[in-house]
Every structure is written in structure tokens, then in C-alpha cells.
C-alpha positions as CSV (number, residue, x, y, z in Angstrom):
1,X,10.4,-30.3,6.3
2,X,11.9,-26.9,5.2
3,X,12.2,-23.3,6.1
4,X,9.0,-21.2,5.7
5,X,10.6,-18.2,3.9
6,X,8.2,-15.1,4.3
7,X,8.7,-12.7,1.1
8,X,8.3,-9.1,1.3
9,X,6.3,-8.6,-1.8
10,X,3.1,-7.3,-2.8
11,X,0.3,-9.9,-3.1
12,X,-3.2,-10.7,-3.6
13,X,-3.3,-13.2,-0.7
14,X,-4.3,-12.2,2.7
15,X,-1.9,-12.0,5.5
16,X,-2.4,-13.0,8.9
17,X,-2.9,-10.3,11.5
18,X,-0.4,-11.9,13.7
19,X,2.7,-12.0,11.1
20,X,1.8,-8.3,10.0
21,X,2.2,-7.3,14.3
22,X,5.4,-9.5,15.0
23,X,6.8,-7.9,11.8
24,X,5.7,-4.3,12.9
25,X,7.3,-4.7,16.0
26,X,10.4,-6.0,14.6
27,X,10.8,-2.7,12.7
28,X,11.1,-0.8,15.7
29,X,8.7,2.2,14.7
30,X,8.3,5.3,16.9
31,X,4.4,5.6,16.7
32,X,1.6,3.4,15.4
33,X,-1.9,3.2,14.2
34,X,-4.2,0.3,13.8
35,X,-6.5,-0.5,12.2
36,X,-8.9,-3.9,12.2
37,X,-12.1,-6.1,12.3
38,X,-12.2,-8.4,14.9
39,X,-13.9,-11.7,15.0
40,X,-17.2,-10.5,14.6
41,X,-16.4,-8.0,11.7
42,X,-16.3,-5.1,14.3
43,X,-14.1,-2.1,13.4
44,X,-11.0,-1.9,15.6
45,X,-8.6,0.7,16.5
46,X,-5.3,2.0,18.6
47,X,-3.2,4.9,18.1
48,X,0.1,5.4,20.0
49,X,-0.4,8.6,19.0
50,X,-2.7,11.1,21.0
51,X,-3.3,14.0,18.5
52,X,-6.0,13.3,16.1
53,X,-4.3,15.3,13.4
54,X,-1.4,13.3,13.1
55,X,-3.2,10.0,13.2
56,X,-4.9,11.4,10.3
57,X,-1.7,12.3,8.8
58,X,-0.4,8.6,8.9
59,X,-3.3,6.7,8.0
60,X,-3.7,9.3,4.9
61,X,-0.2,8.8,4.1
62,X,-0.5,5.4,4.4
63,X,-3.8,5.4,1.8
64,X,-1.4,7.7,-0.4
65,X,1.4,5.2,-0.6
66,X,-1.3,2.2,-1.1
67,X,-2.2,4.0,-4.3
68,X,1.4,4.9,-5.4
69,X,1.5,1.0,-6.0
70,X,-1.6,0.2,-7.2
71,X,-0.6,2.6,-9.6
72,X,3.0,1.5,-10.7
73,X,1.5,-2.5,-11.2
74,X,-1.0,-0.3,-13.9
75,X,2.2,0.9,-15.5
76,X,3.9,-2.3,-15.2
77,X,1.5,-4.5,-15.3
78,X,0.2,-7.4,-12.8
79,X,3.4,-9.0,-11.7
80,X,1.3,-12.0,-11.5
81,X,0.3,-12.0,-15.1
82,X,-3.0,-10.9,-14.7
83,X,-5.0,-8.4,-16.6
């Protein structure tokens, strides 16, 4: 059987929440927020952060860079060949 090779591209699939933490704990960040739906489709959340403002910051940011590349593949078109 061969290597499982995990690319770090954008996709269309969903990834599972348990690759997504090992790799955010691999990168060694200084403060995190999460966000989820558990099992039962209930809203999650942790902040390493206490300040309320700053969460807000990150999780706009975030949002911000999510549309940054929604809007380059509209430019570029979908990588996957898709209209």
C-alpha cells in the first residue's frame, strides 16, 4: 500500500476535524479560536484568547482572507474546471 500524501490545496471536499487540529498544532500558533458543530449539529467554541475584541479580530480576519480566495478562483477560474 502507499503513502497517504495530504496536499495543502484549496478544495471542495470536506476535511476531517481531526487532521485540520493535528495540523494546527503542528504549526505552533500563539493563540487560537475554534469554531465547530458537534455530533448533534450543536455550535462549538474555544478561544485561547480571553479578550472578546481580539477573538473578533481573528475570526473576521479569518472570514476576510476566506473571501480573498474565493475571489482570486473568480479571476482565475475553478482550478477544478468548473464553472
Amino acid at each position: 500500500m502507499g503513502e497517504v500524501v495530504e496536499l495543502d490545496i484549496v478544495t471542495s471536499l470536506d476535511v476531517p476535524a481531526e487532521r485540520v487540529l493535528r495540523k494546527a498544532t503542528e504549526a505552533e500558533l500563539r493563540a487560537v479560536v475554534v469554531v465547530g458543530v458537534d455530533k448533534d449539529g450543536e455550535l462549538y467554541f474555544a478561544s485561547s484568547l480571553a479578550d472578546s475584541a481580539r477573538i473578533i479580530w481573528h475570526l473576521e480576519r479569518a472570514k476576510y482572507e476566506l473571501f480573498k480566495v474565493k475571489d482570486q478562483i473568480a479571476l482565475d477560474g475553478d482550478p477544478r474546471g468548473r464553472a
